[in-house]
C-alpha angles and dihedrals in degrees: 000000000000116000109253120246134190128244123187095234082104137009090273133002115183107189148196146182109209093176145341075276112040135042122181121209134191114194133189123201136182122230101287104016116114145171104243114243104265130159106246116185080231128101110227136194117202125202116184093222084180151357137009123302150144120254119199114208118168114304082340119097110187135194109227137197138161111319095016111139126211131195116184121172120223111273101032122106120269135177134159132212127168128222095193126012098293134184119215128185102218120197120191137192125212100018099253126240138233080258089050089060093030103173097354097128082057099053091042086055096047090044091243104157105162121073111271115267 
């Protein structure tokens, strides 16, 4: 197993690569930070750890909390956002690209959570 590593899209991201088809992710946000909906060519689950959000999948926008399970198939739309400070256990298959996230460090930055028009 890869050693895991830490990236700034959320307060803490503790990765790693199990394998060239799946990455597994743990994130921690803070009340308020979020990944902005994007449409990755990577399925994704998604398991609330901790903590209350919002998840974006597809034309469904759901309300989490610890325990809550989602399932979104590559292609499909997907965005997190947390209400209170929230843990989620991301796995990812394939591994995304920097294709996959395009302009996401700019939109986090702007607080642009919705898909661009």
């Amino acid at each position: 197993m890869a050693p895991l590593r830490h990236y700034s899209i959320a307060n803490s991201i503790k990765m790693a690569k199990i394998s060239p088809e799946m990455k597994v992710i743990q994130a921690a946000f803070r009340a308020g930070q979020f990944i902005p909906v994007h449409k990755p060519d990577v399925h994704v689950v998604l398991y609330i750890l901790s903590g209350e959000g919002e998840v974006v999948a597809g034309e469904k926008r759901r309300q989490v909390k610890e325990g809550d399970l989602v399932v979104v198939p590559r292609k499909v739309a997907r965005g997190v956002k947390a209400k209170t400070d929230m843990v989620v256990l991301h796995v990812v298959s394939p591994p995304p690209t920097k294709a996959d996230h395009g302009d996401m460090a700019a939109r986090i930055a702007r607080g642009d959570f919705e898909l661009p028009a």
